[in-house]
N, C-alpha and C positions, 0 to 999 in steps of 0.2 A: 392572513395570507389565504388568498381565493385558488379556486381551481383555473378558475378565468385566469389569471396568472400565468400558471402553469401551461393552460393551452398556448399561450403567447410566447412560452419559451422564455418568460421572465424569472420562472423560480428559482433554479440553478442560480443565477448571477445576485438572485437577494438573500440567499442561502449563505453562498460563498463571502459577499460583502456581510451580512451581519454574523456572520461565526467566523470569518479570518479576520476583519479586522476590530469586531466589537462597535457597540453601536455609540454615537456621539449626541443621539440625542437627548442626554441626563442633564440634571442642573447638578455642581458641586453640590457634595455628599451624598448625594442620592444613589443608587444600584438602580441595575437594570438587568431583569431576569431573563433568560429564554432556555428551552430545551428541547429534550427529543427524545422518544422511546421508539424502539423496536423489538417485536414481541417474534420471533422465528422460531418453525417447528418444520422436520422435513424427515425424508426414510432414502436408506438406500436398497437397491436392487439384491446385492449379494452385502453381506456383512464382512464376508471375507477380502475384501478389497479394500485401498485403502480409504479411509474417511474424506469428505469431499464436502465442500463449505462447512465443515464442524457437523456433519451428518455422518454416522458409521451404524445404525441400527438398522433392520429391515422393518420394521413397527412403524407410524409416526410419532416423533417424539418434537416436544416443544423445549427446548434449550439452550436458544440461541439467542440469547436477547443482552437491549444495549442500552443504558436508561444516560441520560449527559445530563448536565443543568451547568449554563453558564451564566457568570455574574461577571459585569462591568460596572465600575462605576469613576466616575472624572474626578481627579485630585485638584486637577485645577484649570485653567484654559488649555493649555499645552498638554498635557501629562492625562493618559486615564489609564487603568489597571484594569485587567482582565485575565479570569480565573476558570478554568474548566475542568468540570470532573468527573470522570464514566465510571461505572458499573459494569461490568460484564457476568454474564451466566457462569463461561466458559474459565472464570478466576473467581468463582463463589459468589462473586458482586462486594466482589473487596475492591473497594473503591480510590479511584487515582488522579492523579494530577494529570490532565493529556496538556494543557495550557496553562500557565501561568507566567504573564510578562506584564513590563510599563508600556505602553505607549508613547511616543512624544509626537505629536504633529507640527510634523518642522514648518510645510508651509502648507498652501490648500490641497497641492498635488501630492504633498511626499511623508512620509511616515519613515520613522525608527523604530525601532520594538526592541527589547531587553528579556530575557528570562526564555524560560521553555516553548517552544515554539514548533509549529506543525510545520515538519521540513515539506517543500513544496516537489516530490516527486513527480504529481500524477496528476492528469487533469482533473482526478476527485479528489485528490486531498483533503484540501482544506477541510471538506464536511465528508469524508471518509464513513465516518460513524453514523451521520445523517440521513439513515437509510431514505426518506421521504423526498431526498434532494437530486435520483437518478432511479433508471427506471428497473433495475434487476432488481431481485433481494438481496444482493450483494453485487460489487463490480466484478466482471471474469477475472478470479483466481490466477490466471496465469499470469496476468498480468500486474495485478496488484496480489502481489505476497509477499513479500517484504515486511517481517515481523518490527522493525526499527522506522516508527513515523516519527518520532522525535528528534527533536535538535535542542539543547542549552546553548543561547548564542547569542546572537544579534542581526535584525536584519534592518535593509533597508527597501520600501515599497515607494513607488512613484507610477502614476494614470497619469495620461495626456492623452487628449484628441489627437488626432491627424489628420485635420480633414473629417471626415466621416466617418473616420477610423477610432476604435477607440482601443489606446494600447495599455497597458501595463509592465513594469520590469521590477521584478523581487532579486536581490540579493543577499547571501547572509553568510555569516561565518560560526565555527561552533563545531561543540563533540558530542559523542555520548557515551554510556557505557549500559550495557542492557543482557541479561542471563538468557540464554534461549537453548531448548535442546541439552541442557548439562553442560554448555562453552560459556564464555565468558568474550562478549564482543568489546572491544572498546575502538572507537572513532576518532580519531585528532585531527585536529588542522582540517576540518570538515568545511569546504565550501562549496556553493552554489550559484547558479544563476538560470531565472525562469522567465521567459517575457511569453507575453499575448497578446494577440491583434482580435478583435471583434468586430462584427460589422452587420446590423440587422440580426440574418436568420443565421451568420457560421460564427467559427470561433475558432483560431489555432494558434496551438500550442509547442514550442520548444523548453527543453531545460538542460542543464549538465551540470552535474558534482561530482566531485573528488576528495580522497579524504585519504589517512593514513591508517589502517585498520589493522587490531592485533584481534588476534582468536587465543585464546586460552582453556586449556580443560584437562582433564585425567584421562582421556582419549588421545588426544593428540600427543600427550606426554608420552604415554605407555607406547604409542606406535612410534614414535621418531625415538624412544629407548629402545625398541626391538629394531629397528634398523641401525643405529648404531653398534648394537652386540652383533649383526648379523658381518657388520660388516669388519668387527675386529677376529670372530669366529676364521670367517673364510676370506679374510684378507684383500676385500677389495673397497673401491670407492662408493662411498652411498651418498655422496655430498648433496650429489644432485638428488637422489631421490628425496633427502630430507627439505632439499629448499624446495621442493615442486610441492612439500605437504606442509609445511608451516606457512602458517600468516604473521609476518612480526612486523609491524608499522609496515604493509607493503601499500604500496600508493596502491588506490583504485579509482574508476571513472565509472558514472554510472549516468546515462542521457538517454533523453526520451522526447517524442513527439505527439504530435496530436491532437484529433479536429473533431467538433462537434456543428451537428446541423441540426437545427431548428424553425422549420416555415411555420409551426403551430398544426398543421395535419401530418407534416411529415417531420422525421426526426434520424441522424445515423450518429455514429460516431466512433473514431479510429484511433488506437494508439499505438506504439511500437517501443520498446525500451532493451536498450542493449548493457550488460554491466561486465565490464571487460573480463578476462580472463589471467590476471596475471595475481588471482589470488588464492594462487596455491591449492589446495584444497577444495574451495569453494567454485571451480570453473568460471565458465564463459555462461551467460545467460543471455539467452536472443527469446524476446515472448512480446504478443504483436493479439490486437483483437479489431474485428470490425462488428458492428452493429447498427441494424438497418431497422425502423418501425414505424407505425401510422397508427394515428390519432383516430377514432371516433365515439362522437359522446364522451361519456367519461372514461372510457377502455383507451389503453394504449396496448395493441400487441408490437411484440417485437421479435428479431432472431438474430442471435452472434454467432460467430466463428472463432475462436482463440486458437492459441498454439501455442507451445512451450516448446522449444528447439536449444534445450542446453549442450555443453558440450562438457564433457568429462575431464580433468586433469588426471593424466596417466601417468602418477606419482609412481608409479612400479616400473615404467621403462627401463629397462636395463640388468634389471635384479633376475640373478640366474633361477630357471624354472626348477628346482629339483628340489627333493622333501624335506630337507633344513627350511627352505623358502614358501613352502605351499601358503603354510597358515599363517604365512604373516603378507603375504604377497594376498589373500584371499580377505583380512582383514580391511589392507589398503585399496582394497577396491569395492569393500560392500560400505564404505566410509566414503568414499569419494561418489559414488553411484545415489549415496544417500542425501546426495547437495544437488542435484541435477533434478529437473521433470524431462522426460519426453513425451509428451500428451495434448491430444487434439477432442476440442468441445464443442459440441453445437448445443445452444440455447434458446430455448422456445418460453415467452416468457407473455405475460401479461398484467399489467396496472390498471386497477379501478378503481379510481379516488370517489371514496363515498361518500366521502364531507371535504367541508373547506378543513385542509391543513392535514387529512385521515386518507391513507390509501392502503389500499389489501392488494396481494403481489401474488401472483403463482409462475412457480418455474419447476421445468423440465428440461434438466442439463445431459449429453449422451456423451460421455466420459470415454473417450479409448486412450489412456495410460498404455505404453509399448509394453512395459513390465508386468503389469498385474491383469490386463485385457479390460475388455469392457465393462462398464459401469454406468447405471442409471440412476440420475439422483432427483427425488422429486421434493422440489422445498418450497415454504408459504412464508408471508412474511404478513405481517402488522404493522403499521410506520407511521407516524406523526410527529409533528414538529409543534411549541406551544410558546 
């Protein structure tokens, strides 16, 4: 994989086809290897704020880093296996399963897939991890944070032309279950659906899922047990307070859009994702980014805008202000306040691919968080793909 590539705006899209759907060109029994490392180190401004792409020191420190290696290999004409498994810094480099599924290639255009699968949220998914395959050292955080990129499930993938056009539609079904923060998330009846139209230099993107989603933990417990005493103490209704803070199978929606442009000098790219707010707890999320840059030589600079505009569930509505109520009404708001961003980023960013398949990243992100103020985050990345 050349740099030449990349100016053309082809990298992205060989990135995405050989690590989403594994490559076909093995002979039965044979494997076929590919991978990726990212070496990231970065410092924050004040330490006292909160940490910001996995940076919280004032020092620079190197700790961010992302090692994949994936194997394919074809069982049979129809049928081939694919396996992927990362490393991170950030979990000791105790090492995981991010993919593992069957393929079946049902005809030339269409695929089925089986097993663990990269749910198709964002227009980086697929190579998420890929740092080499998009131009930050990381994708703007507001947008993509969402600790749950997995699905156990089934999908189905289908390309057609249209004309000129070249489209694609994923659909898939599937749950998960995943520890995060001391809760216990679990997802049912997860499904989805993502299409894309391309065409030369653009590219856009829709998707929506829905799933049935339960939260679990010793937090949630102990506060919806202190609102139940609260409310046999002083004799009123907390019914609603407690459905406004539990998550138990509640349906949720989570959709997104979004376009990338690529002429080879010039380069933008936008998305927006909304994840509804009827899950208790957890709020409304509205978080949206634009990003605009130009090619030359081998430098790509670039600059984004994000934003995080959540919105609070005011699980305490109603609950009488007085001092039996203080600290449990004070609990349920530094809980619910604890699931939300409100924060605005501008990103000043630059890529120098020094070699074919090798690029070095510098970013300067200007962080104003409503709660905590301002934040300066300056991070460097290392990226290659093999």
């Amino acid at each position: 994989m050349n740099v030449t590539n990349f100016k053309k705006g082809k990298l992205s899209k060989a990135i995405a086809l050989s690590f989403m759907l594994g490559s076909s060109a093995v002979f039965a029994g044979d494997l076929n290897f590919s991978g990726f490392l990212s070496v990231g180190g970065g410092m924050v401004e004040e330490a006292k704020n909160e940490p910001y792409l996995g940076f919280s020191e004032e020092e620079l420190t190197f700790k961010n880093h992302v090692f994949g290696l994936q194997a394919t290999g074809q069982v049979n004409e129809k049928v081939s296996a694919t396996a992927q498994y990362i490393a991170r810094s950030e979990n000791d480099y105790g090492v995981g399963a991010e993919w593992a599924y069957l393929t079946y290639q049902a005809t030339e255009n269409s695929k089925i897939r089986a097993g663990r699968l990269r749910t198709p949220l964002y227009i980086y998914s697929d190579f998420l991890d890929v740092g080499f395959a998009y131009h930050w050292t990381r994708p703007p955080r507001e947008v993509y944070y969402l600790p749950f990129n997995n699905v156990d499930g089934v999908d189905f993938y289908y390309t057609r032309a249209l004309g000129s056009v070249d489209a694609s539609f994923q659909a898939y079904y599937g749950s998960f279950d995943q520890e995060f923060m001391e809760l216990d998330f679990k997802n049912r009846s997860q499904i989805g659906v993502a299409t894309t139209l391309a065409r030369d230099w653009w590219t856009i993107r829709a998707a929506h899922h829905q799933g049935d989603l339960t939260v679990e933990g010793a937090g949630v417990d102990q506060l919806v047990g202190g609102l139940q005493q609260l409310g046999t103490a002083l004799k009123i209704d907390v019914s609603s307070n407690i459905n406004a803070f539990k998550v138990d199978e509640e349906r949720h929606t989570f959709s997104e859009v979004g376009l990338t442009i690529d002429t080879g000098r010039f380069v933008a790219a936008a998305e927006y994702i909304v994840m509804d707010g009827s899950l208790g707890m957890l709020g409304e999320h509205v978080r949206y980014f634009v990003m605009a840059g130009v090619r030359t030589g081998n430098w790509l600079f670039h600059v984004t805008t994000s934003k995080a505009d959540d919105k609070r569930t005011r699980a305490e509505n109603g609950l009488p202000v007085i001092a039996p109520t203080a600290k449990l009404i004070g609990a349920i708001q530094t809980t619910t306040r604890g699931n939300i961003s409100l924060r605005d980023v501008i990103t000043l960013g630059a890529r120098w691919d020094v070699a074919d398949s090798t690029a070095i990243k510098f970013q300067l992100d200007d962080v104003d968080n409503l709660d905590t103020g301002d934040q300066k985050v300056l991070s460097v990345a290392l990226q290659t793909v093999f």
